[in-house]
GUZA-559199 format. One record per residue: chain; residue number from 1; residue in three letters; z, x, y of N, C-alpha, C in turn. Coordinates in steps of 0.2 Angstrom, whole numbers, plus 2048, in hexadecimal, padded with zeros to 3 digits. Atoms other than C-alpha are relative to their C-alpha. Example, Ala and Ser with C-alpha at 12.3 -4.5 7.8 and 13.67 -1.06 7.14 Angstrom:
NODE   chaine   num   residu    nz    nx    ny   caz   cax   cay    cz    cx    cy
NODE        A     1      ALA   800   804   7FA   827   83E   7EA   800   804   806
NODE        A     2      SER   7FF   7FC   7FA   824   844   7FB   803   7FC   805
This chain:
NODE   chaine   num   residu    nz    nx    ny   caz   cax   cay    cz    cx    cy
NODE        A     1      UNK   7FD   807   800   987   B8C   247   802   7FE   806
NODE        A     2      UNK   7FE   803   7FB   98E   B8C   256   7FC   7FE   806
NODE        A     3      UNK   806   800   7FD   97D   B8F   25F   7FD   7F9   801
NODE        A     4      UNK   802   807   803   979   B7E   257   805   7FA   803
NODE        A     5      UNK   7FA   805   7FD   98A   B73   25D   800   801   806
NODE        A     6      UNK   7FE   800   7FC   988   B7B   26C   7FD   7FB   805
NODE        A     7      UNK   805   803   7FF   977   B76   271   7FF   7F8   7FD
NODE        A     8      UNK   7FE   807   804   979   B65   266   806   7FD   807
NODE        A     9      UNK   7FD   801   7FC   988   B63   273   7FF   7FE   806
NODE        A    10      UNK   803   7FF   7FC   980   B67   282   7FB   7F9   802
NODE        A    11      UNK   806   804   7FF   970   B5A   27F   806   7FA   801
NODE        A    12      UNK   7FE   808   800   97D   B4A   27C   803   802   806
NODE        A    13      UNK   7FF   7FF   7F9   986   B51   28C   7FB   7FE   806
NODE        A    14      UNK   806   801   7FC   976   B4E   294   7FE   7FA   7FE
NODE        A    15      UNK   802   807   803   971   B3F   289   804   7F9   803
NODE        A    16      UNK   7FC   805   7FD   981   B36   291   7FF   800   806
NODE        A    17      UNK   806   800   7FA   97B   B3A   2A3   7FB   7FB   800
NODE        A    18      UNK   805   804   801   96B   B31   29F   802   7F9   7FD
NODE        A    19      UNK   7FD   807   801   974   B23   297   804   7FC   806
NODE        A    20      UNK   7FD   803   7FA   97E   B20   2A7   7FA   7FE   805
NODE        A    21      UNK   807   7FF   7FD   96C   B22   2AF   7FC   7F7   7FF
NODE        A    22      UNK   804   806   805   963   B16   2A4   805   7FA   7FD
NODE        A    23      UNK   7FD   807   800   970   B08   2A1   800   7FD   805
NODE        A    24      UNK   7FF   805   7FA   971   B02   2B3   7F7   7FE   800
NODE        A    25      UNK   809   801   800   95C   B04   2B2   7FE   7F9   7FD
NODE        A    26      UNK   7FF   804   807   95D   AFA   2A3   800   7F8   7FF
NODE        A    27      UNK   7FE   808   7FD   969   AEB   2A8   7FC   7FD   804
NODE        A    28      UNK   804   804   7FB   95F   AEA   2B8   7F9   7FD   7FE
NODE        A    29      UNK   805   805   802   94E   AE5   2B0   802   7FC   7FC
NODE        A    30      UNK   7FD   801   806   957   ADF   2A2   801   7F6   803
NODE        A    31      UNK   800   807   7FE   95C   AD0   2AD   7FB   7FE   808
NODE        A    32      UNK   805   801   7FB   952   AD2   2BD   7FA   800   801
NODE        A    33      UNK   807   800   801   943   AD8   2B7   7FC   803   805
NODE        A    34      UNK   7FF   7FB   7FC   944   AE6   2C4   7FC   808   800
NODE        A    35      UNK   7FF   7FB   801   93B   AF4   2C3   802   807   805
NODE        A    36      UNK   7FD   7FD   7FC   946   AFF   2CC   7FF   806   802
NODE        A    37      UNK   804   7F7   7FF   93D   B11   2D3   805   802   804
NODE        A    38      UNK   7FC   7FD   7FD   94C   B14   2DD   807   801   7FC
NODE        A    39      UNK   7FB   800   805   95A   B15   2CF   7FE   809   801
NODE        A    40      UNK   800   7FA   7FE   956   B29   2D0   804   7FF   806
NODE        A    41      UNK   7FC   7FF   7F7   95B   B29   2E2   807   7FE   7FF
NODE        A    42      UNK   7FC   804   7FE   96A   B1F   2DE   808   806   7FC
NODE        A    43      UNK   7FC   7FC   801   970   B2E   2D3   800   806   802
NODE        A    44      UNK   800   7FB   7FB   96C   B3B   2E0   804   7FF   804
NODE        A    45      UNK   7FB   802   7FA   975   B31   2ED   807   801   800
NODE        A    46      UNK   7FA   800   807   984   B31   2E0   802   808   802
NODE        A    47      UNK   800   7FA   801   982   B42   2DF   804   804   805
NODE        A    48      UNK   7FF   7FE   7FA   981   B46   2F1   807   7FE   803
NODE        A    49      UNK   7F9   803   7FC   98F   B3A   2F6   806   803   7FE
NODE        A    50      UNK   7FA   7FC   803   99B   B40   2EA   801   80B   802
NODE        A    51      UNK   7FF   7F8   7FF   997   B53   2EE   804   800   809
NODE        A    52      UNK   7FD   801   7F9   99C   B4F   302   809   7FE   800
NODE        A    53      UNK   7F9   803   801   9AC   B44   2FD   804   807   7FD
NODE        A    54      UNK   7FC   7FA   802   9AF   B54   2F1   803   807   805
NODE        A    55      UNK   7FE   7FA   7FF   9AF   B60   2FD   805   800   805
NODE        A    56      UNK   7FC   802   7FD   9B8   B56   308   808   7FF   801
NODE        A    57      UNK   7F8   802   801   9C6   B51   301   803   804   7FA
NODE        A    58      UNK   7FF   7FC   805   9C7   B5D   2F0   7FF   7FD   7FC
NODE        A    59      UNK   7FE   804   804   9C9   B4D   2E5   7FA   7FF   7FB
NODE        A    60      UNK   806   801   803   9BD   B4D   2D9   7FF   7F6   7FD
NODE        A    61      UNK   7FE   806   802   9C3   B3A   2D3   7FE   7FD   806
NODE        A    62      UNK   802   804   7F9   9C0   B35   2E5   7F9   802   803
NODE        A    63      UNK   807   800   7FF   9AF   B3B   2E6   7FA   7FC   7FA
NODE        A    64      UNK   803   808   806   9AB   B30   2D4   800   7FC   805
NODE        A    65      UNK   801   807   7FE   9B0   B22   2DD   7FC   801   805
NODE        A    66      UNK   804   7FF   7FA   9AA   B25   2EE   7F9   801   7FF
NODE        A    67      UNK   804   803   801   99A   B28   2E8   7FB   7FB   7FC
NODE        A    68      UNK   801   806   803   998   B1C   2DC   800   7FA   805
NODE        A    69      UNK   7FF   805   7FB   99E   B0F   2E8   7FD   801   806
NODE        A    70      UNK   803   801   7FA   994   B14   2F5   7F8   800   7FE
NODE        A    71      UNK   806   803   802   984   B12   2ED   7FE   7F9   7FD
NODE        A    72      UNK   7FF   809   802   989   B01   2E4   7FE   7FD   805
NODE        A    73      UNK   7FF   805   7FB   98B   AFA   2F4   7F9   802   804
NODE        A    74      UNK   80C   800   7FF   978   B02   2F9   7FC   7FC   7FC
NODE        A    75      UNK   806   803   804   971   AF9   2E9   800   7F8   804
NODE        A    76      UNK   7FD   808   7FF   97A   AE8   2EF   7FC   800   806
NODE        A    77      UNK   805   804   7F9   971   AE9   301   7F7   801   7FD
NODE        A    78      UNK   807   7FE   801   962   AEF   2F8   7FC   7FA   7FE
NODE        A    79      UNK   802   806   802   962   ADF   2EC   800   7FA   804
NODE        A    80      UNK   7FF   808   7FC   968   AD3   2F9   7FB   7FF   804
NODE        A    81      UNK   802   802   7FA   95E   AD6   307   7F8   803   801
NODE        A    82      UNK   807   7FE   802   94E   ADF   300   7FC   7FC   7FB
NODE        A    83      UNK   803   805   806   94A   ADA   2EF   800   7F9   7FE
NODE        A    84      UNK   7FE   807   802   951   AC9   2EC   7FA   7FC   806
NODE        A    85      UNK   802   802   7FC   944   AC5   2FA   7F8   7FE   7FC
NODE        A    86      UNK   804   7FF   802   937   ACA   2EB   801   7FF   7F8
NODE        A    87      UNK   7FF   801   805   93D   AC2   2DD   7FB   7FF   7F9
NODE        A    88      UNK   807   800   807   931   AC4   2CB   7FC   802   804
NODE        A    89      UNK   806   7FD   7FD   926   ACC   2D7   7FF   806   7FE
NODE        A    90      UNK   7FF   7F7   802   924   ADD   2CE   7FB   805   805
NODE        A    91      UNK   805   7FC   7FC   916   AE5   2D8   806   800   806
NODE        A    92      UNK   7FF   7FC   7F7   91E   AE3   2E9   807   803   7FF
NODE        A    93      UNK   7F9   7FC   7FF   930   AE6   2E2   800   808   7FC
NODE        A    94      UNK   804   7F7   802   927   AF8   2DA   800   802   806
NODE        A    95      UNK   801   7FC   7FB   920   AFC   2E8   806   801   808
NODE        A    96      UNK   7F8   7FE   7FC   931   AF9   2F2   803   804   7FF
NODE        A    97      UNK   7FB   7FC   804   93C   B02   2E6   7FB   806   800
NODE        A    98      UNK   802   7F9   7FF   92E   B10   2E8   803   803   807
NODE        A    99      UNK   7FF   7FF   7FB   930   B0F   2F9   806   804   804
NODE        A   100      UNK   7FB   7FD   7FE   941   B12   2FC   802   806   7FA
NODE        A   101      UNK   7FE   7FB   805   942   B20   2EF   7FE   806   804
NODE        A   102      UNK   801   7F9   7FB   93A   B2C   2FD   802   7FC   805
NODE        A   103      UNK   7FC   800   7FB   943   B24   309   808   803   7FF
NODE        A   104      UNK   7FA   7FD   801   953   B29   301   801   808   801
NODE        A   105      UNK   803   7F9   800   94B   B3B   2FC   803   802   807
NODE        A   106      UNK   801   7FA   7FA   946   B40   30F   808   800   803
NODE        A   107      UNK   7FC   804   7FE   957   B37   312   805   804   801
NODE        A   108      UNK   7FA   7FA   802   962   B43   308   7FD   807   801
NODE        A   109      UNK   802   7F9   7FF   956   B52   30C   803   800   807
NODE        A   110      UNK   7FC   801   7FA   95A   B4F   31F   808   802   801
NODE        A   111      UNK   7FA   800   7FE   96C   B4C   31D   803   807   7FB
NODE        A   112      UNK   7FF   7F8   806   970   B5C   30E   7FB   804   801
NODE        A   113      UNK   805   7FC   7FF   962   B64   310   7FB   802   7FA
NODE        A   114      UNK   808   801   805   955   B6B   303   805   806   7FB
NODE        A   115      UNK   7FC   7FA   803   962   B7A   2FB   801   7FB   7FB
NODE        A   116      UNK   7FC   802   807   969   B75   2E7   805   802   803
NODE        A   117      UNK   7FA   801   7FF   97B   B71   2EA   803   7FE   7FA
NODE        A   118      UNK   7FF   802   805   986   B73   2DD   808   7FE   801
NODE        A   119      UNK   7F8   805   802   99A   B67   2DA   805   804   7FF
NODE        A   120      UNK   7FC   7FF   805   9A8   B6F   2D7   804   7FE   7FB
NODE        A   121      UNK   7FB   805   806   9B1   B6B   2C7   805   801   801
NODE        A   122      UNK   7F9   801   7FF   9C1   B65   2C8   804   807   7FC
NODE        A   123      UNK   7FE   7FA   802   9CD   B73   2C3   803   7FF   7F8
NODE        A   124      UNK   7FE   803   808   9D5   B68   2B3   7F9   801   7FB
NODE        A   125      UNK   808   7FE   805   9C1   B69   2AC   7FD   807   800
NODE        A   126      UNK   805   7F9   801   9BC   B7A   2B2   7FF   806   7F8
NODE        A   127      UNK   7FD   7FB   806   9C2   B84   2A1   7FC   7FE   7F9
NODE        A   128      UNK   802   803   807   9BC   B81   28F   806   800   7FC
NODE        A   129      UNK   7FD   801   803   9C2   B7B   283   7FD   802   7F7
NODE        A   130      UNK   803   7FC   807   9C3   B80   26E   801   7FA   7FC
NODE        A   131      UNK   7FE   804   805   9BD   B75   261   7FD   806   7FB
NODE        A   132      UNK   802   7F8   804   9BF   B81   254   800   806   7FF
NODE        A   133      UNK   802   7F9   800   9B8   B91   253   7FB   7FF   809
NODE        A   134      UNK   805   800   7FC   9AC   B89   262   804   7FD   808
NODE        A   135      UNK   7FE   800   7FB   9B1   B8B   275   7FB   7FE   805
NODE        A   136      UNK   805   804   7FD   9A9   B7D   27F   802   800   807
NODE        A   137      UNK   7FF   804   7F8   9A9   B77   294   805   7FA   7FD
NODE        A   138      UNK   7FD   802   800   9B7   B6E   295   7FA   7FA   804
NODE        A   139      UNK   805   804   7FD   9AB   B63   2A2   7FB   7FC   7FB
NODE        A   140      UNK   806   805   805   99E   B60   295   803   7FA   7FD
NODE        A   141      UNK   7FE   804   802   9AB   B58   28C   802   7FC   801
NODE        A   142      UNK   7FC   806   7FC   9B1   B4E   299   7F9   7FA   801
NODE        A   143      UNK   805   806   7FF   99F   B46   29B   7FF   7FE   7FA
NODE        A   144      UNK   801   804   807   99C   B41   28A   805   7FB   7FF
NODE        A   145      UNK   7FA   805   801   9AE   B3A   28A   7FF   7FA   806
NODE        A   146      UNK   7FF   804   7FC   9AC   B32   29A   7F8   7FC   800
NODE        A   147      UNK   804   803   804   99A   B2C   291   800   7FB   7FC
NODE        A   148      UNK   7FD   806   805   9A2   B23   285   804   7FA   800
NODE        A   149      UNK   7FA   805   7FB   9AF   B1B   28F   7FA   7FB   802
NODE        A   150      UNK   805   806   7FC   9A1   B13   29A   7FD   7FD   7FA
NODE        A   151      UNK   803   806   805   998   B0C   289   803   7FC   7FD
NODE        A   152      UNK   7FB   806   800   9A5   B03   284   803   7FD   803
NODE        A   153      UNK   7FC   807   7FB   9AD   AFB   293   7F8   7FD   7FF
NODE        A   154      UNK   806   806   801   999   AF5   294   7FF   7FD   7FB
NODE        A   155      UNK   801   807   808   999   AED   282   802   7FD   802
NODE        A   156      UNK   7FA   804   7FE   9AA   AE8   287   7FE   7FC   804
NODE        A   157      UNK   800   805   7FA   9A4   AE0   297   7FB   7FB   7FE
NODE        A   158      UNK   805   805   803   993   AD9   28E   801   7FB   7FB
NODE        A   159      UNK   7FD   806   809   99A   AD1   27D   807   7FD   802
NODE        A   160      UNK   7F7   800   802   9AB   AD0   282   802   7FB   805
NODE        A   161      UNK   7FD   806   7FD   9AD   AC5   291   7FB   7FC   806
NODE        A   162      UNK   803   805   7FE   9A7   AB8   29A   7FB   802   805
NODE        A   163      UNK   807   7FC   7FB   99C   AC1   2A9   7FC   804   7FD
NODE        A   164      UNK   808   7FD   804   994   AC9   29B   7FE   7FB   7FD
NODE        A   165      UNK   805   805   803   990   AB9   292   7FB   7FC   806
NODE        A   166      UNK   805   802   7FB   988   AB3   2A2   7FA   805   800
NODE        A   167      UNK   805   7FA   7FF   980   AC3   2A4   7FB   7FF   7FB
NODE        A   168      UNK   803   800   805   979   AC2   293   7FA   7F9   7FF
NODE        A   169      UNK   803   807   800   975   AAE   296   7FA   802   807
NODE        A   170      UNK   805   7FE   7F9   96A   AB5   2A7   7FB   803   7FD
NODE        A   171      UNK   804   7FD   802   960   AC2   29E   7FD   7FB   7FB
NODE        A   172      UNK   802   803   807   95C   AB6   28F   7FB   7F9   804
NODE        A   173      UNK   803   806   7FA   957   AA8   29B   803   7FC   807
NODE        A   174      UNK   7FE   802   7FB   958   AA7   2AB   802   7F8   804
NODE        A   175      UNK   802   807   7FE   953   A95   2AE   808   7FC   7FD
NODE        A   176      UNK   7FB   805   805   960   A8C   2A2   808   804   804
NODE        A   177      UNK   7FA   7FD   7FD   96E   A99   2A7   801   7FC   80A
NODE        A   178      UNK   7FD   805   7F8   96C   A91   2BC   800   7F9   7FE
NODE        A   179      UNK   800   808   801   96B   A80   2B4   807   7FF   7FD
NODE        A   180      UNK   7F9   802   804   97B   A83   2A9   807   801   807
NODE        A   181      UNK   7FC   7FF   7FC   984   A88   2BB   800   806   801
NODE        A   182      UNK   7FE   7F8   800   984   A9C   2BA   7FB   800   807
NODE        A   183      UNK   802   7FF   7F9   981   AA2   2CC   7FE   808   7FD
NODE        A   184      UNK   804   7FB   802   972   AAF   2C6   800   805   806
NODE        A   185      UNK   800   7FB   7FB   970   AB4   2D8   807   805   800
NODE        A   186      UNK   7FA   7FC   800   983   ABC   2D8   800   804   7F9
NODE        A   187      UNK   7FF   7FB   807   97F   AC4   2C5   7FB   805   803
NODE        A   188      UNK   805   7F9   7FF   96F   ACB   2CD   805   805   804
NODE        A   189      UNK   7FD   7FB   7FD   979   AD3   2DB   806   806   7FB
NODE        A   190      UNK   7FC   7FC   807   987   AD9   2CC   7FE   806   7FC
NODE        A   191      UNK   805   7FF   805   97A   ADF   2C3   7FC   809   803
NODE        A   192      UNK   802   7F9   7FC   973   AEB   2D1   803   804   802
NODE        A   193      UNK   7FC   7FA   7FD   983   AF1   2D8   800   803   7F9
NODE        A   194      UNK   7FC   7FD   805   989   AF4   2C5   7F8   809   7FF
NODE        A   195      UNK   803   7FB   803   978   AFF   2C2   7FE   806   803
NODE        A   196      UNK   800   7F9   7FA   978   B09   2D3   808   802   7FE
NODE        A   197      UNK   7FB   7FB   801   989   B0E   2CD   802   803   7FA
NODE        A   198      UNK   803   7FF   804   985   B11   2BE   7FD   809   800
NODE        A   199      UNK   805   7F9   7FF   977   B1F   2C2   805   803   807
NODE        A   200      UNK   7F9   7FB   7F9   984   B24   2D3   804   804   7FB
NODE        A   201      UNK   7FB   7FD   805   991   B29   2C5   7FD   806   7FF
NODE        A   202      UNK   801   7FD   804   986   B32   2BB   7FD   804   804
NODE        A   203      UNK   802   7F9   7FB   97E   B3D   2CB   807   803   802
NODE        A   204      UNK   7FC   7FC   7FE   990   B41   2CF   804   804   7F8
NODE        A   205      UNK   7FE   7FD   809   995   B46   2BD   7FE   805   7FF
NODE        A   206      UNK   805   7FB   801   985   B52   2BD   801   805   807
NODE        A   207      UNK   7FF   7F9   7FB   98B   B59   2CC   7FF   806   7FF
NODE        A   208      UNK   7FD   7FC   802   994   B67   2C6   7FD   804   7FB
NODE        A   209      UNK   803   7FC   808   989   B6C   2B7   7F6   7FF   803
NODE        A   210      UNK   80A   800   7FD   976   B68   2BE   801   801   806
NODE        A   211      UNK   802   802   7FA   978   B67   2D1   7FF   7FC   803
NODE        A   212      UNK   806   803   7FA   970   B5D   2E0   7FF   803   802
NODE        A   213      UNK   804   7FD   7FC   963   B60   2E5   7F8   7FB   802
NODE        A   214      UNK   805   803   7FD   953   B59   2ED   7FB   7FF   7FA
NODE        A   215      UNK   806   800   804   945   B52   2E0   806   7FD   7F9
NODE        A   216      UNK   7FD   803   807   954   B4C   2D3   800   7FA   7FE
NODE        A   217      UNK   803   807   800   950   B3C   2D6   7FA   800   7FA
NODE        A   218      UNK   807   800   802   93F   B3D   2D0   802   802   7F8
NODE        A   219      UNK   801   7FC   807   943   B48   2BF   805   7FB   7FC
NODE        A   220      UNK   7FD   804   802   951   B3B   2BB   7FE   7FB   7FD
NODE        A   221      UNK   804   805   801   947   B2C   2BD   7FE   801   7FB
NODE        A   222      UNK   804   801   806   93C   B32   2B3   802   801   7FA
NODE        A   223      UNK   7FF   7FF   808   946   B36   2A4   802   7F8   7FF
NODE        A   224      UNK   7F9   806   7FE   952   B25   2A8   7F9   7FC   7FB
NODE        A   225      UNK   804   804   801   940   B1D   2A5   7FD   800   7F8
NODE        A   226      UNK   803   7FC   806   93E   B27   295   803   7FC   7FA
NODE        A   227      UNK   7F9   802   803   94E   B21   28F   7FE   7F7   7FE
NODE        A   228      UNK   806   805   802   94A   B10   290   7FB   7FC   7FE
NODE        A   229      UNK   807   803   804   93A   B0E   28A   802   801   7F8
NODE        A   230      UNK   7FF   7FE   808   940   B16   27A   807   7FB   7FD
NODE        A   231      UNK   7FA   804   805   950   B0C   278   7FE   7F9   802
NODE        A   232      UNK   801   807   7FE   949   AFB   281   804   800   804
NODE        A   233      UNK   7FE   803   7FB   949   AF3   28F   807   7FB   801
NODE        A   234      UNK   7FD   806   7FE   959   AE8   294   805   803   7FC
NODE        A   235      UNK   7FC   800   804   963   AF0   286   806   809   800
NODE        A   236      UNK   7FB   7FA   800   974   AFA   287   801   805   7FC
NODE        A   237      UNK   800   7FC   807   974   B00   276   7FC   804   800
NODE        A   238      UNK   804   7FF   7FE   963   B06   279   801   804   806
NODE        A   239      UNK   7FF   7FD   7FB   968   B0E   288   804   807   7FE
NODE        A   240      UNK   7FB   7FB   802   974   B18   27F   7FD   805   7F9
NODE        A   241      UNK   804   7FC   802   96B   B1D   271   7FA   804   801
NODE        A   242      UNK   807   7FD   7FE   95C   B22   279   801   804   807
NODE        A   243      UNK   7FE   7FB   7FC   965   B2C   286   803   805   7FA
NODE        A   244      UNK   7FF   7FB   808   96D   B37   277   7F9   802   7FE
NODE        A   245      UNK   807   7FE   804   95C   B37   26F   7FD   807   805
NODE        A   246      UNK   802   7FD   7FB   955   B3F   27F   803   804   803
NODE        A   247      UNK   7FE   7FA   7FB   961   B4A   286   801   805   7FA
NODE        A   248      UNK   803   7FE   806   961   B50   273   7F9   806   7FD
NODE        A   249      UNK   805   7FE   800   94F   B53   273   7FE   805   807
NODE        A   250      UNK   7FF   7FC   7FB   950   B5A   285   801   809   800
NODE        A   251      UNK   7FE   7FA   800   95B   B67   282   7FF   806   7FC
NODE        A   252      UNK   803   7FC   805   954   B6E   272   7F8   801   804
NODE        A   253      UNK   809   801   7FF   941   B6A   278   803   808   806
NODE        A   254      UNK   800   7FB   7FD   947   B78   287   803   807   7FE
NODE        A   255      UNK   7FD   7F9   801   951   B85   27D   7FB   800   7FB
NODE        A   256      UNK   805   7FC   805   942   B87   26F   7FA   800   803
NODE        A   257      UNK   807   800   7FC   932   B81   27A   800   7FE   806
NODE        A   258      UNK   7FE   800   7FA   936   B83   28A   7F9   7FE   804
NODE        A   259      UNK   808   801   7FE   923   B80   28E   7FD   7FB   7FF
NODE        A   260      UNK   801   808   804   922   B70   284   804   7FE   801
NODE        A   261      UNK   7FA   807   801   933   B67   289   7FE   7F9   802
NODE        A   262      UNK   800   806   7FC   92A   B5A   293   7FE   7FB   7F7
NODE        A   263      UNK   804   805   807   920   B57   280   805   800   7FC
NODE        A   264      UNK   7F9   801   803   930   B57   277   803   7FA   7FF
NODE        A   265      UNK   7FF   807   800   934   B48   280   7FC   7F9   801
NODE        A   266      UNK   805   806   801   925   B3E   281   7FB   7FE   7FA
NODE        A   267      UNK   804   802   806   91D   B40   271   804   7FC   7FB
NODE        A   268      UNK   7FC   802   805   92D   B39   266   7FF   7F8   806
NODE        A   269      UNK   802   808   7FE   92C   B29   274   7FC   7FF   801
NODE        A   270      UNK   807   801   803   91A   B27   270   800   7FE   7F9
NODE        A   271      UNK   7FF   802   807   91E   B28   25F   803   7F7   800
NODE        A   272      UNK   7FC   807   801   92C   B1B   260   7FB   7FA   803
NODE        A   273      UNK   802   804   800   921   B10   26A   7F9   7FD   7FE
NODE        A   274      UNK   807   803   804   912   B10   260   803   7FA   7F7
NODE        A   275      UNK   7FA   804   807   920   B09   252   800   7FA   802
NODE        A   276      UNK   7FD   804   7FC   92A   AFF   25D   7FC   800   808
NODE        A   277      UNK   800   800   7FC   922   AFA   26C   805   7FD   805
NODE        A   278      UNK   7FC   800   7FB   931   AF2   273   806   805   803
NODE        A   279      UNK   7FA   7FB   7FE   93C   B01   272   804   7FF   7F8
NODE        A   280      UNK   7FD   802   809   948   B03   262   808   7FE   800
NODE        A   281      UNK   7FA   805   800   953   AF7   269   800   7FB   804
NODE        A   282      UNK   803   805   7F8   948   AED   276   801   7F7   7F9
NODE        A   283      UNK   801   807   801   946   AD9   26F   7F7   7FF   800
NODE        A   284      UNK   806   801   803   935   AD6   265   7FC   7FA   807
């Protein structure tokens, strides 16, 4: 039984990672219509920046901010002064956001170098904790709780107050939202800091329990895209279910067919999207 809660625990500890991943992804097509190939990079960056600040200064809480924060403010030059140049133009802003995704790569191989580098956990998280008869990572517990925190302040933020109901009048129509007075250009940039920090968080999070390391980007991405597809594009809810679903299916798919993890998770969002091809919370 315990083998069961343990691995069961495990996957949504990973499922919430992916939701931090796949939320900012999400928002950003959701209203910009963005397909963003650099959002990996943005939780490797995260990652990286947090493990420097950490070693720096010992502060684990000032390596969250600091890298979170110092990747937000990369999305913002990225939207201001790249993409926004390339507005509803998905090819050239694909092949831009491809672009700087090996430029970030060779960026962080350069300055860190090519070694797996692993976080330390703060010392309050290091230890486990007993639900039960079952003694769990203290840590793990801490991303799942600080999982659920982040989904909620974003409902909060979306349903609950007025920069969300703009947010929500942007994604639904853009045209009517600039004519009602809502300044779209400053939601887009809102939009891109919130989802490079977003994915920053959730690279320094995984520090201490995955690493950085070179090629994270990549393996990310492509789950984040996973994620996603299967919950719908644009949708938070969505973002969150289908980050559960998948780090769920992950972590069983690796501890029973270690051989077939990758088909674990692409033939259940195959399934879903032969059902639903919006995703199973995407807008018909």
């Amino acid at each position: 039984m315990n083998f069961w809660a343990i691995q069961t625990l495990n996957g949504i500890s990973f499922g919430m990672l992916l939701f931090l991943l796949a939320a900012g992804l999400s928002l950003i097509y959701g209203l910009m219509k963005i397909l963003n190939l650099t959002h990996g990079s943005y939780y490797m960056l995260g990652g990286y920046v947090g493990l420097a600040v950490m070693r720096a200064s010992g502060s684990f809480v000032l390596a969250l901010l600091a890298g979170s924060a110092a990747v937000a403010v990369l999305g913002v030059v990225m939207e201001r002064f790249f993409l926004r140049r390339f507005h509803l133009q998905e090819l050239p802003q694909t092949m831009l956001t491809f672009g700087f995704l090996f430029i970030f790569a060779d960026l962080a191989l350069w300055v860190w170098g090519g070694n797996p580098q692993t976080m330390a956990k703060p010392p309050l998280l290091a230890g486990v904790t007993a639900l039960g008869s079952l003694n769990y990572p203290t840590y793990r517990l801490f991303i799942i709780a600080a999982g659920v925190v982040v989904a909620l302040m974003l409902w909060w933020f979306q349903d609950r107050t007025r920069v969300g109901a703009m947010l929500r009048a942007g994604v639904d129509d853009e045209e009517i939202a600039r004519a009602l007075g809502i300044n779209v250009s400053l939601l887009f940039s809102l939009v891109f800091a919130m989802g490079a920090f977003l994915a920053a968080l959730g690279g320094v999070l995984a520090g201490p329990i995955m690493g950085v390391y070179p090629g994270a980007d990549f393996e990310v991405l492509l789950l984040g895209f996973v994620v996603v597809i299967i919950g719908g594009l644009g949708s938070l809810k969505g973002a969150l279910v289908g980050g559960l679903l998948v780090g769920l299916l992950d972590n069983f798919g690796k501890v029973f067919f270690p051989e077939f993890a990758l088909f674990t998770i692409f033939l259940p969002m195959a399934l879903i999207l032969a059902v639903r091809p919006t995703g199973l919370f995407g807008r018909e």
